[in-house]
N, C-alpha and C positions, 0 to 999 in steps of 0.2 A: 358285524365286525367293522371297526371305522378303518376308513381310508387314511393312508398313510399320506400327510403333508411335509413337504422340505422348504424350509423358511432359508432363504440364503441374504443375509444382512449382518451389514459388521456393528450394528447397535443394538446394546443387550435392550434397551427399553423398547426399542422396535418389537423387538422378540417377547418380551411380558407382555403387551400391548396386545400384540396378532394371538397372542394363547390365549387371553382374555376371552376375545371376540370368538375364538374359536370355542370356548368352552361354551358361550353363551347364545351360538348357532342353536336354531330354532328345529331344524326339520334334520340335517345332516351331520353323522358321527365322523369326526375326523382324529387323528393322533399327529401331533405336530410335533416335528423335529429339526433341530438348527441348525447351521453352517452359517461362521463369522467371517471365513475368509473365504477367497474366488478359491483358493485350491482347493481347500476342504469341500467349498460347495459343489465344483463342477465335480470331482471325486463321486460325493453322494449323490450328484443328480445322475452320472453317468453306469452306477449299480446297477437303474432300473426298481430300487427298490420302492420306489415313491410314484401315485396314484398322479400328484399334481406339485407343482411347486411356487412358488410365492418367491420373487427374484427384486431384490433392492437395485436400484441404477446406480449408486455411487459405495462400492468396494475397493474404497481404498485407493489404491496406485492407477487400479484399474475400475472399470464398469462393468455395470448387468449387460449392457450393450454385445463388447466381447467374449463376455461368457456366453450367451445365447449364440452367438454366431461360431463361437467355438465348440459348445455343445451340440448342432447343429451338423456339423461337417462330420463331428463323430456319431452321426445316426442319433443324436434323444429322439425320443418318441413322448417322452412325458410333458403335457400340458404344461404350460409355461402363462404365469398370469403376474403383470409388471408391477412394480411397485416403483412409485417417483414423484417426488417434491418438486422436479419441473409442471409446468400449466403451460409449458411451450408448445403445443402440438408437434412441432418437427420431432421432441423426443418420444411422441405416443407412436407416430407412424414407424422415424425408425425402428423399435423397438416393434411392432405390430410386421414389419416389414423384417425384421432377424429374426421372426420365428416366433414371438411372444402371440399366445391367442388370446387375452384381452390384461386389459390397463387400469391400473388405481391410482388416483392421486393423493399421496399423502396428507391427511390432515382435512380429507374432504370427502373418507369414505367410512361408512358405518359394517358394523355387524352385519348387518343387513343385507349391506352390499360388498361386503366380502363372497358372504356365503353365495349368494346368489352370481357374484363372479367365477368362481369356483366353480355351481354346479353347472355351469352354461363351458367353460374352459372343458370339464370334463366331458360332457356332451360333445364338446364340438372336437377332442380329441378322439372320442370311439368312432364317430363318423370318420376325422381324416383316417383312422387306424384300417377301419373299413374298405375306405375305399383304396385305402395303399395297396392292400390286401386285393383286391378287385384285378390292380393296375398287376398285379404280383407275382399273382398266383394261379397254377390251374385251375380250373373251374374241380376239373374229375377228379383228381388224383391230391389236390391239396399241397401240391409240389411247389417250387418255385416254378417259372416259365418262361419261355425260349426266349423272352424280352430281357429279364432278367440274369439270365444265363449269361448273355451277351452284354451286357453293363459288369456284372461280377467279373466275367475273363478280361475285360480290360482291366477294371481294378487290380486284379491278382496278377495279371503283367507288371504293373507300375509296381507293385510290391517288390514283385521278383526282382526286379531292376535295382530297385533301391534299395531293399534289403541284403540281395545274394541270398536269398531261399528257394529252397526248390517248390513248383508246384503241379499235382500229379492230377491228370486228366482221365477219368475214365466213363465209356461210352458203352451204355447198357442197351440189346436190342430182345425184346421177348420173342423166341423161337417159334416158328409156323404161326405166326398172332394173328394170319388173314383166315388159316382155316380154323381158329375155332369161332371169327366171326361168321365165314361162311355156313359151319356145321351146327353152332349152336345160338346163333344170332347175337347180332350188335349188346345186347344189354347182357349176355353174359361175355363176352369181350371186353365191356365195362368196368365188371366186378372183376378179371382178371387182371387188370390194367390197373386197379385202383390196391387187390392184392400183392402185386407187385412191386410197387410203386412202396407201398408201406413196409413190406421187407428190406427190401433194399436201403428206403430210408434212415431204416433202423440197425442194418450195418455200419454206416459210417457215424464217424464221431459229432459234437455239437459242435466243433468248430471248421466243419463242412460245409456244404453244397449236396444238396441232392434237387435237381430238377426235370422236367419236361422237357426233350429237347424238340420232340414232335412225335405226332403220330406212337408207337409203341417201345421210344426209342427214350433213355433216358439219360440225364447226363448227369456225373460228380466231379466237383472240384475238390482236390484233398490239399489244404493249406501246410506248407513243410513239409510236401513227399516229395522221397524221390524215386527212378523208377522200380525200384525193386519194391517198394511200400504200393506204390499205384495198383501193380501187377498181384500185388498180394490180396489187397482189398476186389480186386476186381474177381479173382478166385473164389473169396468169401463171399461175395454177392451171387456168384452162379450156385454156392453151396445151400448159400439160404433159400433161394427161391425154389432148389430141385429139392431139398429139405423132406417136405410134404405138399399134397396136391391141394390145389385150391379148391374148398368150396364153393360152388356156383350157387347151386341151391339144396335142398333137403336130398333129391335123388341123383346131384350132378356132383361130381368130384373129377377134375381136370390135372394130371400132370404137364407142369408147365414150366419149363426148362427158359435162361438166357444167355446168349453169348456177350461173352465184355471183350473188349480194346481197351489198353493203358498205355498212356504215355506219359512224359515229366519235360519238364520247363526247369534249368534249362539244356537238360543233357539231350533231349529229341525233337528240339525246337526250341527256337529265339523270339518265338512271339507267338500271341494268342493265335491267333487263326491258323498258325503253322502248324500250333501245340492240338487245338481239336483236329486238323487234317491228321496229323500223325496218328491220334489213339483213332479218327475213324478209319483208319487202313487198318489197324489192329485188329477194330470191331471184324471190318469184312473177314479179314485174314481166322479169324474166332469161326466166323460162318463158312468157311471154307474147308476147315479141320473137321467139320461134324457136328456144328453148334454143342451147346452146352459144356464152353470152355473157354478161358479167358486166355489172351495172347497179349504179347508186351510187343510193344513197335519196333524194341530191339532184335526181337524174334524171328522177324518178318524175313 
């Protein structure tokens, strides 16, 4: 199946030119698609629907320059390979230094070395994608991670602020998690942890948060809740996981129960770190009741 290319250039000849070259790639399938203007383009680059993109320096009013750094601050992830009739190196590096992973000089690059710009842009895209992923992510559980967590609640404060949206906190802890390390050893502790972890994931919505926050403890950001939605999800999360028992293995089957905390921003806190204090006195207040039962910091 070819890889999908986004050409952003405001010259139609530019654009039959790069199709050319693309049709007449030697080794790699590609499908190439336009954007004549900065809005259209950063629009389609910002879908994600595109493998790599092919970026002109001079759109118009504006530059490739700004687009990539504007592209940039909004998360792309898509390989970014320059296109520019400058031979001034200050505009290679800028452009290398906004985010662009490599550089063509108009009028001085072939078929040849398109393609092979391209497959080396996309290589060295799965490696950043990798290791972002590395920096990201739990190892066990495939979650986000406690690093992570901590960058996103500052983020979704400055939201809160600037928007006036509410944002709902809720703090997952798996029930008696030390005894079924101690009774049935750390590597089914694992698969429980990892079982958990994917249900729960899979209650909240995609324009969530579900992460790691330590140990057996997890944490969701719910963007646009308030606390009566926090408190609701965090109910549905102890439903899913008491649900059905986990398989450990062919003759192990574990029922395995979690207590949640919720709170919201900004009805139970004015700031991040007040906002996790709040749902984690929930969480306790959950483990006080009997576990396997969610509590609202209103509650408390």
């Amino acid at each position: 199946m070819p890889r999908k290319i986004l050409l952003i250039d405001d010259d139609r000849m530019q654009f039959r030119l790069t199709q050319a070259y693309v049709k007449s790639f030697q080794h790699d399938r590609y499908e190439l698609e336009w954007a004549a203007t900065y809005e259209d383009g950063i629009q389609k680059l910002m879908s994600g629907k595109y493998d790599a993109c092919l970026l002109d320096y001079q759109l118009g009013d504006r530059d490739g320059l700004q687009l990539i750094r504007d592209a940039m601050s909004q998360g792309c992830r898509t390989p970014i390979v320059f296109l520019t009739a400058e031979k001034a190196s200050r505009v290679d590096i800028a452009a290398m230094n906004a985010g662009a992973l490599d550089y063509l000089v108009k009028g001085e690059f072939t078929a040849r070395m398109m393609e092979r710009s391209l497959r080396y842009a996309l290589k060295l895209g799965e490696t950043l994608e990798a290791l972002r992923r590395m920096a990201t992510r739990d190892q066990l559980t495939g979650l986000l991670n406690r690093r992570e967590f901590e960058r996103i609640l500052i983020e979704e404060e400055e939201r809160v602020r600037r928007f006036k949206h509410s944002l709902g906190l809720v703090m997952v802890d798996i029930d008696h998690f030390k005894r079924v390390n101690d009774t049935h050893g750390h590597m089914a502790g694992d698969v429980v942890l990892r079982e958990v972890a994917r249900r729960v994931a899979e209650t909240v919505r995609t324009v969530d948060r579900a992460m790691r926050y330590g140990g057996e403890e997890l944490a969701l950001t719910l963007v646009q809740t308030d606390r009566a939605g926090a408190l609701d999800l965090a109910r549905r999360v102890c439903q899913a996981v008491a649900r059905e028992p986990v398989l450990v293995s062919e003759t192990l089957a574990l029922n395995i129960t979690v207590s949640a905390g919720a709170a919201a921003m900004p009805q139970d806190a004015d700031s991040g770190p007040k906002l996790l204090n709040a749902a984690d006195k929930a969480l306790y207040a959950a483990k006080a009741r009997g576990r396997n039962c969610a509590v609202g910091f209103s509650e408390i």
